[in-house]
PyMOL CGO cylinders between C-alpha atoms (Angstrom):
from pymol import cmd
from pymol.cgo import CYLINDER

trace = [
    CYLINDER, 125.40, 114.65, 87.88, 124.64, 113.35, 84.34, 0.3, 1, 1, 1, 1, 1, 1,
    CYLINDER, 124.64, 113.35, 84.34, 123.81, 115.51, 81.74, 0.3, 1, 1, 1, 1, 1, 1,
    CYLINDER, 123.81, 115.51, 81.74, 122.96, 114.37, 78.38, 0.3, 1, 1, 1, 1, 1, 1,
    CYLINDER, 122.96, 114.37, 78.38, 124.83, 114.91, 75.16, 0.3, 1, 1, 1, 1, 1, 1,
    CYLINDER, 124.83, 114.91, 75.16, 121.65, 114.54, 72.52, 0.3, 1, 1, 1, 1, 1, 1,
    CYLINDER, 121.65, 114.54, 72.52, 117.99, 114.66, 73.17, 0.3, 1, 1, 1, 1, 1, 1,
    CYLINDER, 117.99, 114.66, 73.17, 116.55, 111.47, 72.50, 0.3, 1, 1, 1, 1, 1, 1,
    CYLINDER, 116.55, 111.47, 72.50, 114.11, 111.15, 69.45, 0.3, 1, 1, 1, 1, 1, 1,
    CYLINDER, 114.11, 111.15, 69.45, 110.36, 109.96, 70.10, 0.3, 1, 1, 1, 1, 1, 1,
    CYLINDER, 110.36, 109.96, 70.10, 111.10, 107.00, 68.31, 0.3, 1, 1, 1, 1, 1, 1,
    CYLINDER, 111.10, 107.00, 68.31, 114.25, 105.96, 70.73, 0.3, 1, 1, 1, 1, 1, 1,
    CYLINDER, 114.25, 105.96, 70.73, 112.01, 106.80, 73.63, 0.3, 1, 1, 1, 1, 1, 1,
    CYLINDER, 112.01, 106.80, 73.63, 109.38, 104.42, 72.44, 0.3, 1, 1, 1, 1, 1, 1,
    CYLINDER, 109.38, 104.42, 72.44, 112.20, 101.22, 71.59, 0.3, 1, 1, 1, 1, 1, 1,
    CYLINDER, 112.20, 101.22, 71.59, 113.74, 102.57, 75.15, 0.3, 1, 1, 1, 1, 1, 1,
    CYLINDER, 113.74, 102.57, 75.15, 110.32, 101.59, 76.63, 0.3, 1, 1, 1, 1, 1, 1,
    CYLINDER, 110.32, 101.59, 76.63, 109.54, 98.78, 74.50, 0.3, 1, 1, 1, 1, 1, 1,
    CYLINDER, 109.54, 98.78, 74.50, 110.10, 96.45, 77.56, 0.3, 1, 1, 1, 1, 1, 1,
    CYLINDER, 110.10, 96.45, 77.56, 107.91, 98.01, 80.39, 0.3, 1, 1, 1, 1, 1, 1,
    CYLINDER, 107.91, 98.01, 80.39, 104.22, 97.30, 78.81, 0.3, 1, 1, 1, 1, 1, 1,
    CYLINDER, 104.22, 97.30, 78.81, 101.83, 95.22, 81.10, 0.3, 1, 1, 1, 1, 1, 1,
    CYLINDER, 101.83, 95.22, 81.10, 101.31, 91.90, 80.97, 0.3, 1, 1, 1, 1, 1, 1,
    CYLINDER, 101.31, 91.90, 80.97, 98.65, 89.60, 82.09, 0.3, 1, 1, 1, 1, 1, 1,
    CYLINDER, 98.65, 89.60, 82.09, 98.06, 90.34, 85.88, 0.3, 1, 1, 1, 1, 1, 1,
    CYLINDER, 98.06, 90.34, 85.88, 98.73, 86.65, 88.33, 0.3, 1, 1, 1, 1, 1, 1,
    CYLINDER, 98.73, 86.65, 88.33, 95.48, 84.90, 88.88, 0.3, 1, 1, 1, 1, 1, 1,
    CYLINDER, 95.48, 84.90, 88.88, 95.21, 82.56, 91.89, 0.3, 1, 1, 1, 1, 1, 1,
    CYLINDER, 95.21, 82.56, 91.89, 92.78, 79.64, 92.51, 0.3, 1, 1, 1, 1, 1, 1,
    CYLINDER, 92.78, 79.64, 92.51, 91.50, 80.03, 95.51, 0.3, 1, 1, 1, 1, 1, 1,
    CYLINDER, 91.50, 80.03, 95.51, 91.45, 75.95, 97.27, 0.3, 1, 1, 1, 1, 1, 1,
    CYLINDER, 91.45, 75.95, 97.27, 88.03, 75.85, 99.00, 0.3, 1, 1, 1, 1, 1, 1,
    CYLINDER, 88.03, 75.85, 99.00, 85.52, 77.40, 96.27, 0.3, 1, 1, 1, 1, 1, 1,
    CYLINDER, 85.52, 77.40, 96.27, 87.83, 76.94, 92.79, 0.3, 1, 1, 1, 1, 1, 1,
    CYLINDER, 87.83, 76.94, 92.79, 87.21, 80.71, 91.46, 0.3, 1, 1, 1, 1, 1, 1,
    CYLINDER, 87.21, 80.71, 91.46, 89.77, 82.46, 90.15, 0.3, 1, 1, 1, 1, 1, 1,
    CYLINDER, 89.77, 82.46, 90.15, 90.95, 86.16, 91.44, 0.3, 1, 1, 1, 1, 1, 1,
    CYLINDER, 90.95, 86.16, 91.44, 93.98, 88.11, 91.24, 0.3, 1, 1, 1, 1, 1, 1,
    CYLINDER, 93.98, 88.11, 91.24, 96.88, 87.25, 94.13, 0.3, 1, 1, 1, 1, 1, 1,
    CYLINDER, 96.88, 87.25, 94.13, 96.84, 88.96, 97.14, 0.3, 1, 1, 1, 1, 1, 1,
    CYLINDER, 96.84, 88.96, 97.14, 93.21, 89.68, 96.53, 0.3, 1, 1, 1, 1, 1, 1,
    CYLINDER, 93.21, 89.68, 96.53, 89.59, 88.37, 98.17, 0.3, 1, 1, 1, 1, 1, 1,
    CYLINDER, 89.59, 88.37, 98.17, 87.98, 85.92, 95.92, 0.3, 1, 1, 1, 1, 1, 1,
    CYLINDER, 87.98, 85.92, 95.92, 84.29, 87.27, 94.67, 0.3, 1, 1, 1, 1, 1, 1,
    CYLINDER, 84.29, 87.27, 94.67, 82.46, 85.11, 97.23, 0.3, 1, 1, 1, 1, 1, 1,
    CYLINDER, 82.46, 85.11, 97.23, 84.60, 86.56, 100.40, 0.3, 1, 1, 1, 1, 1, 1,
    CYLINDER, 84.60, 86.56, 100.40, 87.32, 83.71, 100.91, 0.3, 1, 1, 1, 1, 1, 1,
    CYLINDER, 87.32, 83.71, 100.91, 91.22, 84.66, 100.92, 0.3, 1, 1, 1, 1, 1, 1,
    CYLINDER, 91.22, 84.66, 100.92, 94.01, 81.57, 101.50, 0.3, 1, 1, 1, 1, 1, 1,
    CYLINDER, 94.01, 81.57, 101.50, 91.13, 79.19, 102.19, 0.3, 1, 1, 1, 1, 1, 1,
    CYLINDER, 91.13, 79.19, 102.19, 89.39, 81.24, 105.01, 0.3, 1, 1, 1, 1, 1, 1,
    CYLINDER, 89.39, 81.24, 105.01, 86.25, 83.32, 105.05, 0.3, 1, 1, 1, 1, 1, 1,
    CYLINDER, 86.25, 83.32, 105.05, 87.13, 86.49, 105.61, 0.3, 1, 1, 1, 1, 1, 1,
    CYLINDER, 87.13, 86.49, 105.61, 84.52, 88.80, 104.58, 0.3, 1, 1, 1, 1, 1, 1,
    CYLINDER, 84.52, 88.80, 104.58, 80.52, 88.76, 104.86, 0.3, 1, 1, 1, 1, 1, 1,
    CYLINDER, 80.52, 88.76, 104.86, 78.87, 88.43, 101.06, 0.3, 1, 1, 1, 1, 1, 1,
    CYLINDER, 78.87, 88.43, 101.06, 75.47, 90.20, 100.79, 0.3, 1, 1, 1, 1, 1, 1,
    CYLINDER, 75.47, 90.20, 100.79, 73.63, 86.98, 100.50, 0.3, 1, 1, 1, 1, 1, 1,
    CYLINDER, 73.63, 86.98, 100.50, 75.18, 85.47, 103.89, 0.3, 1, 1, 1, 1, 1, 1,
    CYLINDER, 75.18, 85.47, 103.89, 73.52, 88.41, 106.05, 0.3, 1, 1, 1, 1, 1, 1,
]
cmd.load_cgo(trace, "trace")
């Protein structure tokens, strides 16, 4: 197993991790309504791929 030699500073931890921060999440537009939502996710009116897919409180 690895062992390390020196413990690494705060400072060489942060540049280390530099690279992992978030970035802006991928939107999608959904085809039949034109809103915008995050992929993989139910737009805000209920459609996902172009279907319907789940009742809105409005539509009941």
């Amino acid at each position: 197993m690895a062992v390390q030699q020196n413990k690494k500073s705060p400072s060489k931890r942060g540049m280390h991790r530099a690279h992992q921060h978030l970035g802006q999440p991928p939107m999608a537009l959904e085809p039949t309504t034109g809103e915008v939502h995050l992929r993989h996710h139910i737009s805000p009116t209920g459609y996902y791929r172009g279907r319907k897919v789940v009742k809105t409180k409005s539509e009941e």
